[in-house]
Backbone as a ProteinNet text record, in pm:
[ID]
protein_1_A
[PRIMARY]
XXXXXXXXXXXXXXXXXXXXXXXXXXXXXXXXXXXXXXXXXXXXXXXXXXXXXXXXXXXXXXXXXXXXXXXXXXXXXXXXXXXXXXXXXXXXXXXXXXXXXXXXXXXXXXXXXXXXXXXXXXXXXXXXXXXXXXXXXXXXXXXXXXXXXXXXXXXXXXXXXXXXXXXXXXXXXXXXXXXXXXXXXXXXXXXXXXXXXXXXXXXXXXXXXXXXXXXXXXXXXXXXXXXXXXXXXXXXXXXXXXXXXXXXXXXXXXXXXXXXXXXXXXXXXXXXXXXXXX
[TERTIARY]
8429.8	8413.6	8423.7	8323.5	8323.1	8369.8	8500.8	8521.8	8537.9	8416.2	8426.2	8484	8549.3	8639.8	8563.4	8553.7	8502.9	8595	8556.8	8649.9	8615.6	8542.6	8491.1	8587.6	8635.8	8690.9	8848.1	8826.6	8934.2	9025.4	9147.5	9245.7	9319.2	9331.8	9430.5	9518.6	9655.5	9738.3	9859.1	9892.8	9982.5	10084.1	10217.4	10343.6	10440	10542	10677.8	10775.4	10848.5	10933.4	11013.6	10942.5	10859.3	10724.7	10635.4	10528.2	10382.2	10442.8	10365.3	10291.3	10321.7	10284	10206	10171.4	10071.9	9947.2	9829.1	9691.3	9617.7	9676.6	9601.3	9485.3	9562.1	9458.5	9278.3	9339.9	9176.3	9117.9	9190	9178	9036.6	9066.8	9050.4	8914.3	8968.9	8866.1	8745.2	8752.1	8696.4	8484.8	8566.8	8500.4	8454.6	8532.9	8469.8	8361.8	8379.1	8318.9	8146.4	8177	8049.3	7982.8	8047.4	7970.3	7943.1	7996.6	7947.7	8039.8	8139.1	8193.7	8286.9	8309	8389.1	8549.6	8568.3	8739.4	8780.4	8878.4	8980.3	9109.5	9115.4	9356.3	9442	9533	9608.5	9759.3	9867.5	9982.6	10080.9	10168.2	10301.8	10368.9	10498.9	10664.7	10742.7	10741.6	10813.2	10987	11042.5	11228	11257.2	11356.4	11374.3	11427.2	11444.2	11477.5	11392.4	11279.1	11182.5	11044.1	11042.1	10921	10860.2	10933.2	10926.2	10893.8	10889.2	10870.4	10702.9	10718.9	10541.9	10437.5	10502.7	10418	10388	10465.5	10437.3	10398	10393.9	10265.1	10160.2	10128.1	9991.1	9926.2	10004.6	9942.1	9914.7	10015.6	9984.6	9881	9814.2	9749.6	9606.7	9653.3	9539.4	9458.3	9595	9562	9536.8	9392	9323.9	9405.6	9465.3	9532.7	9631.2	9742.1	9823.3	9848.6	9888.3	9902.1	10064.5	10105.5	10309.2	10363.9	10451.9	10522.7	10633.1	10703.5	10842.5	10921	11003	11084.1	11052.8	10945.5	10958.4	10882.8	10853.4	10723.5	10860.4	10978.3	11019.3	11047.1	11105.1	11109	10965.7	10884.6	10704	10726.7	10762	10753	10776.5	10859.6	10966.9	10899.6	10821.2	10791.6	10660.7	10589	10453.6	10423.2	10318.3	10299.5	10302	10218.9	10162	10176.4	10191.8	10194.4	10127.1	10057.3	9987.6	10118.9	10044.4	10150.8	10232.8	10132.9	10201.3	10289.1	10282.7	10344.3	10515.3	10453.4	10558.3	10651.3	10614.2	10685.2	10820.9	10720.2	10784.8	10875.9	10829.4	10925.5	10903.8	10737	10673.3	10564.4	10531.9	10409.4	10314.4	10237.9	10178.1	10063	10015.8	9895.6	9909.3	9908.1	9862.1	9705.6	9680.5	9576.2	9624.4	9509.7	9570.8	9408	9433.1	9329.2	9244.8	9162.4	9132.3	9157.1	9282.9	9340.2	9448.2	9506.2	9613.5	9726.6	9699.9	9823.6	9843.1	9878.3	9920.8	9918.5	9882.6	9897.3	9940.6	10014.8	10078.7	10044.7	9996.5	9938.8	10045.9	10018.8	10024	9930.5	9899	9797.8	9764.3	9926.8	9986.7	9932.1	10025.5	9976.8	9818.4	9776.9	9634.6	9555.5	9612.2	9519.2	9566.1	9715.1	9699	9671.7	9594.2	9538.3	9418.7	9381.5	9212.2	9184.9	9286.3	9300.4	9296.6	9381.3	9377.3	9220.1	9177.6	9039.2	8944.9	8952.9	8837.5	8839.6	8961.6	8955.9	8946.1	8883.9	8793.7	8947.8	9029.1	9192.4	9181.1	9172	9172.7	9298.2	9337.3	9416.7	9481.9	9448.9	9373.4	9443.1	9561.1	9642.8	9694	9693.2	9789.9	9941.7	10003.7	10148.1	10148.1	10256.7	10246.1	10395.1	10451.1	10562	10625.5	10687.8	10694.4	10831	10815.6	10967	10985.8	11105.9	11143	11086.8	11204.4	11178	11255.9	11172.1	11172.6	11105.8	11050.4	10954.6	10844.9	10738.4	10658.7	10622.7	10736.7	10747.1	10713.4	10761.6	10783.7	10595.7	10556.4	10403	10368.4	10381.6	10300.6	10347.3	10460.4	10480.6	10419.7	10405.6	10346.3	10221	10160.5	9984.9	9962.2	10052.3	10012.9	10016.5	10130.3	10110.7	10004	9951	9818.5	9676.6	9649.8	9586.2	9607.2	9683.1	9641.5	9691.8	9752.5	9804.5	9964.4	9980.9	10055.3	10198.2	10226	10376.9	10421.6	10539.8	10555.9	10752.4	10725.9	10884	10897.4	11008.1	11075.5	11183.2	11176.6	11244.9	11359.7	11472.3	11563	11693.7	11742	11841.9	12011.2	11947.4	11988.9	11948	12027.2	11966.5	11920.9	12020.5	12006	11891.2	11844	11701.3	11595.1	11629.2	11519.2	11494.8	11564.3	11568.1	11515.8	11547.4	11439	11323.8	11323.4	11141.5	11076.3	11176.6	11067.5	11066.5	11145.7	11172.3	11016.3	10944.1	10823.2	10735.7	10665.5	10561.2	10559.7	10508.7	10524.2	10514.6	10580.1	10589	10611	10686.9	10781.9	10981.9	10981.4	11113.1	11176.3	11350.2	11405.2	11376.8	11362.2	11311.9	11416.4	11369.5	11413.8	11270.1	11307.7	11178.8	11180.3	11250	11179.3	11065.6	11021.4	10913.8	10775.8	10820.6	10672.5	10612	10670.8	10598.2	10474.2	10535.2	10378.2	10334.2	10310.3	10257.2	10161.9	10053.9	9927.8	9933.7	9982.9	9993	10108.9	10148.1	10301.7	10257.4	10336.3	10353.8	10427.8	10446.4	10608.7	10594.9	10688.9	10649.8	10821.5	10838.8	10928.1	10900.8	10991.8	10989.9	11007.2	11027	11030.3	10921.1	10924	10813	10733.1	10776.3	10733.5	10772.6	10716.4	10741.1	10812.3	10873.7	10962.3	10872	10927.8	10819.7	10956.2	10992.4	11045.2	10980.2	11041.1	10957.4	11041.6	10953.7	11070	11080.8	11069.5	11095.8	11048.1	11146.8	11094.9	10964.3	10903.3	10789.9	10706.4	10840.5	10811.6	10726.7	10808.7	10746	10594.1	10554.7	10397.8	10268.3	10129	10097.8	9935.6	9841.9	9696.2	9687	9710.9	9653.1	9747.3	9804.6	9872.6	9807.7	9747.1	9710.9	9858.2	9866.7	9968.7	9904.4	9992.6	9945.9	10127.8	10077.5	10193.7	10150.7	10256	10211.6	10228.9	10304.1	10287.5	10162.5	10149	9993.7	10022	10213.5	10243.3	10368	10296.3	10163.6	10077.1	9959.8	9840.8	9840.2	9901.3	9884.4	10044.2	10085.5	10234.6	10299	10446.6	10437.1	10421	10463.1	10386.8	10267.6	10208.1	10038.9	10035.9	10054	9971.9	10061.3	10178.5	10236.7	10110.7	10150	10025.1	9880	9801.9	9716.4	9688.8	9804.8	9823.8	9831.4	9827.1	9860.5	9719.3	9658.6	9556.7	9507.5	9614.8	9625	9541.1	9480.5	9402.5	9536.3	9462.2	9566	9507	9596.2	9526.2	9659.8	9616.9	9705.7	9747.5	9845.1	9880.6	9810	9687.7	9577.6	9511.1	9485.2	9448.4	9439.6	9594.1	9701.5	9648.5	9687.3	9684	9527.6	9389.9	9273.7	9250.2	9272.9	9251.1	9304.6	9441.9	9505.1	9495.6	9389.2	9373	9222	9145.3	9022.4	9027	9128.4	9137.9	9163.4	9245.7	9344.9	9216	9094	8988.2	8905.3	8890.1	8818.2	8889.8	9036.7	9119.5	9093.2	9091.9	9095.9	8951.9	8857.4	8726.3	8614.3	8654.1	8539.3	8417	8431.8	8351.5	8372.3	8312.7	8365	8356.1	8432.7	8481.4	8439.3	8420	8403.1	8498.2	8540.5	8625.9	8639.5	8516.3	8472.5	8510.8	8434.7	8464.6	8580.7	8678.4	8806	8899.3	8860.1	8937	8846.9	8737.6	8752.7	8797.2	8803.7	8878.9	9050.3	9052.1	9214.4	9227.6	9128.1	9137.7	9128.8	9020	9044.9	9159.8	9207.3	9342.8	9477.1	9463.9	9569.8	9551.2	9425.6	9384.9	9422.7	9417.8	9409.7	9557.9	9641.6	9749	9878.7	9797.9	9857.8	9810.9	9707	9647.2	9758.8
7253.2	7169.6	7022.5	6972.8	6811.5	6730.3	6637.6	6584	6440.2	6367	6218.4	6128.6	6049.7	5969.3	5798.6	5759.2	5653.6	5587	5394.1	5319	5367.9	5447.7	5472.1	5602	5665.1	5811.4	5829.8	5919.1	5894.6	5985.7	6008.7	6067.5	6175.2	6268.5	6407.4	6424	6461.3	6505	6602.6	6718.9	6845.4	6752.5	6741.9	6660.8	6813.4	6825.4	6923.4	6885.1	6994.1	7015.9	7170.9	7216.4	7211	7221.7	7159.6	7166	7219.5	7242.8	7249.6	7380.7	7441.2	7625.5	7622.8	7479.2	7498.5	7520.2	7622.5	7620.5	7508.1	7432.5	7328.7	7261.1	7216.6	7138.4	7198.6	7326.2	7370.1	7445.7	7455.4	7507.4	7376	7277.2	7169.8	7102.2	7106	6980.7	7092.2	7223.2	7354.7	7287.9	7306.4	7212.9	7123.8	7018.5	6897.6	6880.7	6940.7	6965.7	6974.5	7144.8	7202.6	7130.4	7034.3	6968.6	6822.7	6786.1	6650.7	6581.4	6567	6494.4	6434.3	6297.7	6207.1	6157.3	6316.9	6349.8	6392.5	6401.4	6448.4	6480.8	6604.4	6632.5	6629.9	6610.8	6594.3	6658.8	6690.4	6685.1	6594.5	6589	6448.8	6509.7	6547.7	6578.8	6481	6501.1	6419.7	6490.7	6429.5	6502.3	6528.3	6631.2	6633	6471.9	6486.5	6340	6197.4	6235	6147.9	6100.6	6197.8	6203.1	6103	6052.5	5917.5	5787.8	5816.5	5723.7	5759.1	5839.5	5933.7	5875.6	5881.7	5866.2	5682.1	5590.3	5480	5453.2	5522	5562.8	5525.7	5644.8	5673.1	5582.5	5504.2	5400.1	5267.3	5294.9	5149.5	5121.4	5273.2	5325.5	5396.5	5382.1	5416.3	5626	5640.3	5827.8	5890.5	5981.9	5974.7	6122	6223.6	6310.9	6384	6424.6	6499.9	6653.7	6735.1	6908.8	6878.2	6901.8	6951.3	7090.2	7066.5	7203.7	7172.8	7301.3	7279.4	7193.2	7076.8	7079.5	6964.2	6909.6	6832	6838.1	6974.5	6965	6874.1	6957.8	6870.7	6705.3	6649.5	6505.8	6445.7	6499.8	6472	6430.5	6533.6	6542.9	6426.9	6408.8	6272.8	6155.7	6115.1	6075.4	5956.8	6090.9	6025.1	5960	5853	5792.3	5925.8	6004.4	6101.7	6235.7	6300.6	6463.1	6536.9	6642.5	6737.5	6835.7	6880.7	6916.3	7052.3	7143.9	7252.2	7169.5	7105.2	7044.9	6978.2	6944.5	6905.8	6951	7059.4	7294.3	7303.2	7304.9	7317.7	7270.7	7081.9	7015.7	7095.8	7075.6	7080.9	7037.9	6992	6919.9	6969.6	7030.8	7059.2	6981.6	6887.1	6766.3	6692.8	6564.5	6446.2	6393.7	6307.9	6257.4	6081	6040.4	5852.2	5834.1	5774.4	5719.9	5602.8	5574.7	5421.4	5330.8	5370.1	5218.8	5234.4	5335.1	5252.2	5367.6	5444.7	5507.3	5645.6	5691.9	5892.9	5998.4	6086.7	6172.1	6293.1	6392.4	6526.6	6604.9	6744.7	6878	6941.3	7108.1	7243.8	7312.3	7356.3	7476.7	7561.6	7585.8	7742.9	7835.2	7831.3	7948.8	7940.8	7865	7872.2	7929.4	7904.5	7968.2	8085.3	8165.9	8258.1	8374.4	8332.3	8384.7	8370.3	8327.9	8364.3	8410.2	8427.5	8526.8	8673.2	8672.3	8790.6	8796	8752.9	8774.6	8807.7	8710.8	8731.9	8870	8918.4	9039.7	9181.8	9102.3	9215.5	9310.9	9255.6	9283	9232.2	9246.6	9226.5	9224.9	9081.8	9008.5	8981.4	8996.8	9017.7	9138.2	9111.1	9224.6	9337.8	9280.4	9344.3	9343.8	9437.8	9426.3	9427.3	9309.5	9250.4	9255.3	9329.4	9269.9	9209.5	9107	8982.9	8996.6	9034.6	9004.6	8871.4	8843.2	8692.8	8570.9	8480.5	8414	8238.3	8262.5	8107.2	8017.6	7941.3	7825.1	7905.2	7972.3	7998.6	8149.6	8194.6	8288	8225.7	8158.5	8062	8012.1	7947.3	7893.3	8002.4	8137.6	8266.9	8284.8	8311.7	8356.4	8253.5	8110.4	7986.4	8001.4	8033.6	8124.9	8210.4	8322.1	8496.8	8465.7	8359	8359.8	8258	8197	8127.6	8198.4	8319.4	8386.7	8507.1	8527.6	8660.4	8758.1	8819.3	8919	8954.9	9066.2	9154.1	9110.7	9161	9144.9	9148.4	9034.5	8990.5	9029.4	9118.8	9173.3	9107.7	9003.2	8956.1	8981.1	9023.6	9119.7	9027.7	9054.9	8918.2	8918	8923.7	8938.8	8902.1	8738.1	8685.4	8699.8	8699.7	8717.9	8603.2	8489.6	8346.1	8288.7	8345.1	8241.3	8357.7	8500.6	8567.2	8490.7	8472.1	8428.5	8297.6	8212.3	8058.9	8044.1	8164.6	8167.1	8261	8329.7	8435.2	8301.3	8204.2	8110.9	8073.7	8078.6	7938	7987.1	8141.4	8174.3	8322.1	8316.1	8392.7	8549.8	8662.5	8779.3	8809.4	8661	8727.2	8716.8	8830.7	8859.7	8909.9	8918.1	8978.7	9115.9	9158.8	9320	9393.7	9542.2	9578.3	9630.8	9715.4	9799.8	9877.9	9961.2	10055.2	10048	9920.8	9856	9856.2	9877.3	9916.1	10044	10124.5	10281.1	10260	10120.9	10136.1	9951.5	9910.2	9810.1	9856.4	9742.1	9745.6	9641.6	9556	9441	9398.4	9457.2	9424.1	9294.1	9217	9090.4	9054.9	9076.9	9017.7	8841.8	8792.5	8629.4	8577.9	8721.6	8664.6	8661.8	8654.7	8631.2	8756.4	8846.5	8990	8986.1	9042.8	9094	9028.7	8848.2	8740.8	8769.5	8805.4	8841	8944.2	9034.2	9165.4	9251.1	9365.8	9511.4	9583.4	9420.8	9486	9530.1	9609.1	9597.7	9548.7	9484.5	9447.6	9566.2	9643.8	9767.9	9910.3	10010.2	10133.7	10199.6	10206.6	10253.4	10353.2	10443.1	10560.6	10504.1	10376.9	10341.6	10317.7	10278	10283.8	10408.3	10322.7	10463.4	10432	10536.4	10473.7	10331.3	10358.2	10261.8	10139.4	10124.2	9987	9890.6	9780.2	9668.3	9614	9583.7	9484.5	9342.3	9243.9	9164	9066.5	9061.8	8995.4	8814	8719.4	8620.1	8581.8	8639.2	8640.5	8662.3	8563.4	8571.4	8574.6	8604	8602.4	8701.8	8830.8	8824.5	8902.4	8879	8916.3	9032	9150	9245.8	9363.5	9291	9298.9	9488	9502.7	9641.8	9695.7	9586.5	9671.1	9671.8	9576.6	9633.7	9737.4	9746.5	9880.4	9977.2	9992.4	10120.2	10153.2	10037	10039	10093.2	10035.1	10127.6	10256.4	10253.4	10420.6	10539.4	10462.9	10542.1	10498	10451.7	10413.9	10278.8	10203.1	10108.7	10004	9919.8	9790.3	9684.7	9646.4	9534.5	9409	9300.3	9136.6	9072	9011.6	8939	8786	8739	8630.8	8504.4	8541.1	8436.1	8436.5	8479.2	8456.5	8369.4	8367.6	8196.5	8091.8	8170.2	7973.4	7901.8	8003.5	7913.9	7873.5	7959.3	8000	7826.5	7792.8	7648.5	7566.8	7585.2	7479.3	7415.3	7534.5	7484	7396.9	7407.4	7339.4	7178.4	7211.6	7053.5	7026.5	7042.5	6952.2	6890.4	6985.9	6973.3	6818.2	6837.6	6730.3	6619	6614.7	6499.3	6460.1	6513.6	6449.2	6507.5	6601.3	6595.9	6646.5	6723.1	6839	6964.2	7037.5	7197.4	7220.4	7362.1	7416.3	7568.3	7585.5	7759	7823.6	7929.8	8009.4	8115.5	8144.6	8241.5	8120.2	8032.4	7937.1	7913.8	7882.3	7856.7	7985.7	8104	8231.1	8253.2	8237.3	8199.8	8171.5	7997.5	7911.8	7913.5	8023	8029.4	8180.4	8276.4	8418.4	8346.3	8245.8	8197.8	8117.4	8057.5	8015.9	8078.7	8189.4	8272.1	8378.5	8391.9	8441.9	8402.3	8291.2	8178.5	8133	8149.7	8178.7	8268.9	8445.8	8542.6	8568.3	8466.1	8517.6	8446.5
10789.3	10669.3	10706.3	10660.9	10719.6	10575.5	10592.6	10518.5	10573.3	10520.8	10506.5	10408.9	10498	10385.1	10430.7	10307.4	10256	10221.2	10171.7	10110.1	9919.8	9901.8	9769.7	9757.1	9827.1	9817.3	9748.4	9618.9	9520.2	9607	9590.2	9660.2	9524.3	9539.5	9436.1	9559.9	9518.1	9618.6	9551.1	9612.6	9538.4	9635.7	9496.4	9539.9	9498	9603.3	9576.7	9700.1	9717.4	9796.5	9808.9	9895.6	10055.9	9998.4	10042.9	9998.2	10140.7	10261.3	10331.1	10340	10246.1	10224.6	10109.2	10083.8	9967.6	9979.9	9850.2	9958.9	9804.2	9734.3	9715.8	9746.8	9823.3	9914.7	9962.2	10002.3	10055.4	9961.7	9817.6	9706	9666.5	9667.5	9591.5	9681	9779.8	9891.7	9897.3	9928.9	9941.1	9797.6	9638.5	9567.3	9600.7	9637.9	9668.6	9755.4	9897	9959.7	9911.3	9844.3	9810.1	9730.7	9598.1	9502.9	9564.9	9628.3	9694.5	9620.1	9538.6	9482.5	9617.3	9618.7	9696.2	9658.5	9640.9	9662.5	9774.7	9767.1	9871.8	9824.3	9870.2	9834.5	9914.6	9954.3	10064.7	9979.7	10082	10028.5	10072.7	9942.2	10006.3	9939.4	10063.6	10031.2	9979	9831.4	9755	9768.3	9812.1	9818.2	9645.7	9641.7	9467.1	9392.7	9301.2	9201.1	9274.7	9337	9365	9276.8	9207.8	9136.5	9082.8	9010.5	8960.8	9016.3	9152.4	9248.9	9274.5	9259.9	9303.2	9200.7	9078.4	8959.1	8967.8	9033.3	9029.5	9171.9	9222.6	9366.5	9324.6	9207.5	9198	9110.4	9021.9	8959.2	9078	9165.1	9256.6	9342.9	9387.6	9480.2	9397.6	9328.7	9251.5	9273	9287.6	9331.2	9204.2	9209.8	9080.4	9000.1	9101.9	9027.5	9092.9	9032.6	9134.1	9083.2	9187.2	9134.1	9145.2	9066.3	9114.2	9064.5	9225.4	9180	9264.8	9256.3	9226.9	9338.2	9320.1	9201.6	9084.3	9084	9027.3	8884	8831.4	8692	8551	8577	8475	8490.3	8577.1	8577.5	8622.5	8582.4	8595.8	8466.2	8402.3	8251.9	8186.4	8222.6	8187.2	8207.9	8349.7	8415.3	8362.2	8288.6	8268.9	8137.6	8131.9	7990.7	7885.1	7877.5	7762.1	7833.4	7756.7	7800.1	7662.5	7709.2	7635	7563.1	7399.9	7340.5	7441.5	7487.7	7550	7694.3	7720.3	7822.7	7770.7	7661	7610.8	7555.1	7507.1	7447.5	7608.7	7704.1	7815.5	7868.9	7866.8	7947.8	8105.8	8088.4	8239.1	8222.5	8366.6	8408.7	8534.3	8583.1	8661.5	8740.5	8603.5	8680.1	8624.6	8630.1	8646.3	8627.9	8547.9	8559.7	8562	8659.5	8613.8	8542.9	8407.4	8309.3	8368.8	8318.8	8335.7	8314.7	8238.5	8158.4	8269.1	8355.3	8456.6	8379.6	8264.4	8260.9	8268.5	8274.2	8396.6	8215	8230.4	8150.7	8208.3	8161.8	8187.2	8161.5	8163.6	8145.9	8175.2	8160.6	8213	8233.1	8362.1	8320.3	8416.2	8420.8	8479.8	8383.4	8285.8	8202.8	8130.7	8109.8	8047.9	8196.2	8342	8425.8	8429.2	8447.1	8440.2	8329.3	8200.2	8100.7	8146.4	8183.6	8250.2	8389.7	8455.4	8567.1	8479.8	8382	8335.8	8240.9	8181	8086.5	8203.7	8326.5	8412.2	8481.2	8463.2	8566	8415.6	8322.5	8199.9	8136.6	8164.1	8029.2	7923.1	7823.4	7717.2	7672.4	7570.6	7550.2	7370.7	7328.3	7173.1	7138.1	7027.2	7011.4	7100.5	7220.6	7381.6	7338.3	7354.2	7428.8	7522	7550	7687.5	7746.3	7874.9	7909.3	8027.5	8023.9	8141.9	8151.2	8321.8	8402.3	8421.4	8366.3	8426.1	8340.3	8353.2	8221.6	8272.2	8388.2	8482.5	8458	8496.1	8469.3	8458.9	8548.6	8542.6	8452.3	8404.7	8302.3	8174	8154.2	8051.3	7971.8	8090.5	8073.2	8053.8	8149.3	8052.9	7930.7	7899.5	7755.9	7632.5	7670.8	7602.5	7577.8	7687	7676.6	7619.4	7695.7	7585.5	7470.6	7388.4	7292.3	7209.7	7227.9	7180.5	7226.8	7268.9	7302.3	7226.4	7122	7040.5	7077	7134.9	7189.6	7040.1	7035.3	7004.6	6988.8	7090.5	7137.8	7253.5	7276.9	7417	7436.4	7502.1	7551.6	7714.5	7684.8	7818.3	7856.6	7966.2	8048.1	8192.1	8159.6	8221.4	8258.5	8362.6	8390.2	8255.1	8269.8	8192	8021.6	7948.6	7804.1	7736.7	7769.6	7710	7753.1	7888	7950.2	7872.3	7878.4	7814.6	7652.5	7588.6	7423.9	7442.3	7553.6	7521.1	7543.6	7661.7	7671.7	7547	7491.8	7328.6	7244.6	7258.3	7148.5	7174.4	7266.4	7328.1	7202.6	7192.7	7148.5	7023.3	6940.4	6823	6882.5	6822.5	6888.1	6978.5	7059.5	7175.8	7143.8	7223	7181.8	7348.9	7330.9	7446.6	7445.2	7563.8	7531.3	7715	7682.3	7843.3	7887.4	8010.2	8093.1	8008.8	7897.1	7855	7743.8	7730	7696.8	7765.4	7918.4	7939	7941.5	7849	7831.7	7716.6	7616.1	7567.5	7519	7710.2	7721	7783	7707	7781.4	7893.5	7916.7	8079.7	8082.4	8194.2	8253.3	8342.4	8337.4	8432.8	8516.9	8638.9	8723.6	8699	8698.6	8660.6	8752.2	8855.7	8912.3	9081.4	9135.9	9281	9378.8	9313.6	9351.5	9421.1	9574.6	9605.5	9709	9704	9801.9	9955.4	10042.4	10166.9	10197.4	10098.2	10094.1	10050.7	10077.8	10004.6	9876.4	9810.9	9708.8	9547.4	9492.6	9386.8	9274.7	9155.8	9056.1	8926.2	8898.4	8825.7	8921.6	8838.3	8921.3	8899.1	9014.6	8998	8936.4	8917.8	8814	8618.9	8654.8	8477.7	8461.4	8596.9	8591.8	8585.8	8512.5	8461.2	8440.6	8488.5	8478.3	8347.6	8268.7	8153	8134.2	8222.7	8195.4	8289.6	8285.7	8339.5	8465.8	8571.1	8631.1	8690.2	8652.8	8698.4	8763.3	8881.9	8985.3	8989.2	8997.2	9048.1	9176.2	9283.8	9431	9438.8	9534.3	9616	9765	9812.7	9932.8	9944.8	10020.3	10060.3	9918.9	9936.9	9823.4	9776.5	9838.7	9790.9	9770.7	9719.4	9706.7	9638.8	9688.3	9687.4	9536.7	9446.6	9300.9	9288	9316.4	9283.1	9367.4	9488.7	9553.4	9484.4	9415.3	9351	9215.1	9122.9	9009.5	9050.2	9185.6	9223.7	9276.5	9296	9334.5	9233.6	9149.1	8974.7	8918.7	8978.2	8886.8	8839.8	8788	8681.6	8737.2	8660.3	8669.8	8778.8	8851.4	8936.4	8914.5	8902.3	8899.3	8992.7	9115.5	9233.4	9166.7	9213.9	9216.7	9274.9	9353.4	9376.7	9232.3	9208	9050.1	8953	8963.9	8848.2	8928.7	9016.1	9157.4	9112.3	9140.8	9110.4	8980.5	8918.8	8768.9	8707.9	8763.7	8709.6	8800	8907.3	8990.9	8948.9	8903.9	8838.7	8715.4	8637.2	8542.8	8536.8	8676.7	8704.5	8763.6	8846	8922.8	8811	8634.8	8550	8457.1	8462.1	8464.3	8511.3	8641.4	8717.4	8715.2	8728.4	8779.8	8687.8	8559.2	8435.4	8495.8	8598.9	8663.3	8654.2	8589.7	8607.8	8770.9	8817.8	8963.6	8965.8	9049.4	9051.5	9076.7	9053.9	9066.4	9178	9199.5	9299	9437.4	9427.3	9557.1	9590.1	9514.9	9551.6	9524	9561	9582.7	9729.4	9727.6	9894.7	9974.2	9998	10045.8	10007.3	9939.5	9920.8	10055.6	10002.3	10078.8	10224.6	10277.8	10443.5	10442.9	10384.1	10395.1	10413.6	10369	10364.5	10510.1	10551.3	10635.2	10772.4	10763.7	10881.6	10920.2	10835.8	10827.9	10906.3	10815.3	10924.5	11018.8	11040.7	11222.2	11312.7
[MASK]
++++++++++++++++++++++++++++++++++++++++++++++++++++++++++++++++++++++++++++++++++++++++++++++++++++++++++++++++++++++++++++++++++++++++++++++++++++++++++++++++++++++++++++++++++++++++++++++++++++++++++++++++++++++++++++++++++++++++++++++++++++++++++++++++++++++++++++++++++++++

């Protein structure tokens, strides 16, 4: 991939901490590339309670958009002139845009991508019961989605009870629930960390069953030990590469008022990840 950089060439950059395991970048440039647009993404390790320093980076420097993740989506939040109302539900931020007038606006769109990870992979959403392990940040943006998307009822599933009840607080027909909720869900969700480089699973596998949809947000590694349990039963599987393009396409549509493909950047995410465990 030949990437020329120009004095004309706008700069996007995914800010966190650790951020060097991010596939952003070739998520993003991957687009750029193909459409000819004269971007570029890079990443910068912002240390935590830095953020703020980042955001007057990017006005100084003129960096046209940023991806964040953790730790900094909430003091992003804080951070930026304007934030979008669901961003603001949250008290998270995922992108950045800098305007033309010089001032930063805030998004989410975790969960709006991973609701179209799920539509694209032909689940139907639209009076679904739905139930979601974990009720973290990125639990949270799902349950904020499922629920502006029509769906049924949303049972969150949580160690804790108090974090399960603030994320039902986000979206209408969600409530605290247990696993024995997924006997008659139609899409179970892990929305936790179960499963990231371990062959753990986050419920027993016995509860799974041809007609339930799973959808994991690990994308490391991609094919994690609940989906292959869920496929072994049958059930529809949707991976955690999924969310990642699904809200990375949105943030390029953000920043630069170009639609992105989806297919292209599950590519350039699949050789990335590839290139990786070699």
């Amino acid at each position: 991939m030949s990437l020329a950089i120009s004095g004309a060439t706008r700069l996007a950059a995914v800010i966190g901490s650790p951020v060097r395991h991010s596939l952003s970048p070739a998520l993003h440039n991957a687009v750029f590339e193909a459409t000819g647009l004269d971007w570029r993404c890079v990443a910068f390790e912002v240390a935590p309670r830095k953020a703020v320093h980042a955001i007057a980076a990017m006005k100084a420097l003129g960096i046209g958009g940023y991806a964040v993740t953790m730790p900094h989506k909430a003091d992003v939040a804080a951070a930026v002139d304007e934030v979008d109302p669901a961003a603001a539900a949250l008290g998270s931020v995922n992108t950045v845009v800098l305007r033309s007038d010089g001032s930063t606006f805030g998004a989410t769109t975790d969960g709006t991508g991973f609701v179209e990870s799920i539509r694209s992979s032909g689940v139907g959403l639209v009076a679904a019961r739905v139930v979601v392990l974990g009720a973290g940040g990125a639990a949270r943006s799902i349950v904020d989605a499922l629920g502006r998307a029509g769906v049924a009822d949303i049972a969150i599933v949580n160690r804790t009870r108090s974090s399960a009840q603030a994320a039902a607080d986000l979206a209408p027909g969600a409530r605290v629930g247990n696993v024995g909720d997924v006997a008659d869900a139609d899409l179970l969700v892990n929305a936790t960390s179960v499963g990231m480089g371990v062959d753990d699973l986050p419920i027993d596998a016995s509860l799974l069953r041809p007609e339930l949809a799973v959808a994991d947000i690990v994308y490391h590694p991609l094919d994690t030990a609940l989906l292959r349990a869920a496929s072994a039963v049958g059930a529809v599987t949707i991976d955690g590469l999924g969310m990642l393009i699904h809200q990375a396409v949105l943030q390029h549509e953000l920043w630069t008022g170009h639609s992105a493909d989806p297919a292209l950047m599950r590519a350039a995410g699949l050789a990335e990840l590839t290139a990786r465990s070699g």
